[in-house]
N, C-alpha and C positions, 0 to 999 in steps of 0.2 A: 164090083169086084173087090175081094179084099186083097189086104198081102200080109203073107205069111212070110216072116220074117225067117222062119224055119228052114224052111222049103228053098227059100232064096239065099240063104246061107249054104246049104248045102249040095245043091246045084252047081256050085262055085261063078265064074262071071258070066253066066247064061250062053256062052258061046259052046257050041255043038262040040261035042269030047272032051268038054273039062266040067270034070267032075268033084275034080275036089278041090277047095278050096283056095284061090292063091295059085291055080294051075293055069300053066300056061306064064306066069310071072317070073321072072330072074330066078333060078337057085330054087322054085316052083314051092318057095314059101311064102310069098305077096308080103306087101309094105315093112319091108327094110328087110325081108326071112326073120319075121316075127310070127309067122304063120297065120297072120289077120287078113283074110281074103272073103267073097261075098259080101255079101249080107252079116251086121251082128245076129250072135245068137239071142233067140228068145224064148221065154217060158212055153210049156205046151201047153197046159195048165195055170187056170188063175189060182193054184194051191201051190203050185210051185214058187216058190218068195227064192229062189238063187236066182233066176235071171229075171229079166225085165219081162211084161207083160206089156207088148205092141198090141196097140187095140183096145186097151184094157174100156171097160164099161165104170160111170161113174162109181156104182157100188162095187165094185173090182176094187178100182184104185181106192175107194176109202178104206177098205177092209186091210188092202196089203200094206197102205200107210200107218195104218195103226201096229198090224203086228211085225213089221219091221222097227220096231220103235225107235231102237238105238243101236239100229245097222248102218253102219257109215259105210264101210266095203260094200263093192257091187255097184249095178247098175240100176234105173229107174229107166224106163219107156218116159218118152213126152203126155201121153195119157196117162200114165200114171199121177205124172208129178200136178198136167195142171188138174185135170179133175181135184185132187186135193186140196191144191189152190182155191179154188172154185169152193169146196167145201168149206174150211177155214173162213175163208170170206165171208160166205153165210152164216155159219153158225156163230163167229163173231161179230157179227149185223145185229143178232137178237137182243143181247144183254147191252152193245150200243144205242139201242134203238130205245132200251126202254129208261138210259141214264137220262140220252137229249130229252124224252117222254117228260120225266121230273123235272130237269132244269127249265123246261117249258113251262111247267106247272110253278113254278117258285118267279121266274118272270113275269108270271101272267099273276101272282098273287104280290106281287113286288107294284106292278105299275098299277093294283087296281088301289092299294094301301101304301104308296112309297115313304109313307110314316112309318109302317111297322116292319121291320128288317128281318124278322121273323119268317121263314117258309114257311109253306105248312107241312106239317109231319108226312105224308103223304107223299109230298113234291121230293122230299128228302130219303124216305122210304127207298122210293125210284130210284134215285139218284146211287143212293147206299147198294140197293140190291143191284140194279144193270154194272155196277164198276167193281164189286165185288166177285160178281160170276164172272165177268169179261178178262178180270186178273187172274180168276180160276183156270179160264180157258186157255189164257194167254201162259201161263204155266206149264199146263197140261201138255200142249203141243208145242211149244218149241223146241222141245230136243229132238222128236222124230222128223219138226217140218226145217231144222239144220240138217238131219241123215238126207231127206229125199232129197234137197237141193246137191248135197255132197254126191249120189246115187244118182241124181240127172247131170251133172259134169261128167261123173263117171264116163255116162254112156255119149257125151259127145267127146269122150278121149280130154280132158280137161283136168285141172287136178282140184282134190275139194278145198286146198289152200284159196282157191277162187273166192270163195264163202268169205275170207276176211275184206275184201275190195267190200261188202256189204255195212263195215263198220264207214268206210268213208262216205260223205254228201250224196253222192253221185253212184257211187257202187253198186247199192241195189241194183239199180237199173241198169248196169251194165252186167251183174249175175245173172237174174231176169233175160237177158238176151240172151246172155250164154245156155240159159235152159229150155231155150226156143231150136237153135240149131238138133240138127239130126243128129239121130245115133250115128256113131263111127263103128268099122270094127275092129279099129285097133283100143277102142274105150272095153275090149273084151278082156286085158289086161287089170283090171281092175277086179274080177271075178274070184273070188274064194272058193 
């Protein structure tokens, strides 16, 4: 069974006659009469880039990670954000993959000659082209994969000032958590 995050947003809290959102709550706006009640909203459509896409499939999430590029407003789904994770990871594995490749190769021609301090062009080649692409890449996506973290705080009602805990030691790993928790639907606030 899937969920739609739509359908349960709109339903309001599944209890028999309330129908709309936040019904049945104080002043019958839910959380503080902000009017955030149900389910957050979500995309119906993976072409719809205004709201998050629950559910999203990994070539979903790579496709909306890219054309959001330098959308910092809004929200990002949990599948959104890690599937891109997930992708990143991979496609900077490659050009990592083939730097360690050369520096293997200048090791292995280092210990066979530890007289001649010389790599071979080759080993170096590697070396040059896997840290070259890998800086290419690491260029390329950092500004969208600071929007989608900024667009996954979004949606756990979080602010994307979170993003600077990132600069200290430990931060990462505490944003990282923060992009695990669920969507809220008071992180609807956030929506343009």
């Amino acid at each position: 069974m899937s969920y739609d995050a739509n359908a349960a947003y709109n339903s309001g809290s599944g209890a028999p006659g309330q129908g709309a959102p936040g019904a049945g709550m104080p002043g019958g706006q839910g959380y503080g009469g902000q009017g955030f009640g149900g389910a957050p909203r979500g995309a119906a459509t993976p072409d719809d880039l205004s709201l998050p896409l629950y559910g999203a499939k990994f070539g979903q999430a790579v496709k909306r990670f890219f054309k959001n590029y330098v959308k910092f407003s809004g929200r990002a789904s949990r599948s959104e954000f890690w599937w891109s994770y997930l992708f990143l990871v991979i496609a900077g594995f490659v050009p990592y993959i083939l730097a360690i490749i050369g520096a293997a190769m200048a090791s292995v021609s280092a210990s066979v000659d530890p007289y001649n301090a010389t790599p071979s062009g080759g080993a170096v080649a590697l070396m040059a082209i896997g840290g070259i692409l890998l800086g290419i890449f690491a260029l390329a996506t950092i500004i969208p994969f600071i929007a989608i973290i900024c667009r996954r705080l979004h949606d756990g009602n979080f602010s994307a000032l979170f993003i600077l805990l990132w600069l200290t030691g430990i931060g990462g790993l505490v944003v990282l958590i923060l992009c695990l928790m669920p969507p809220k639907p008071e992180g609807q606030r956030y929506d343009v």
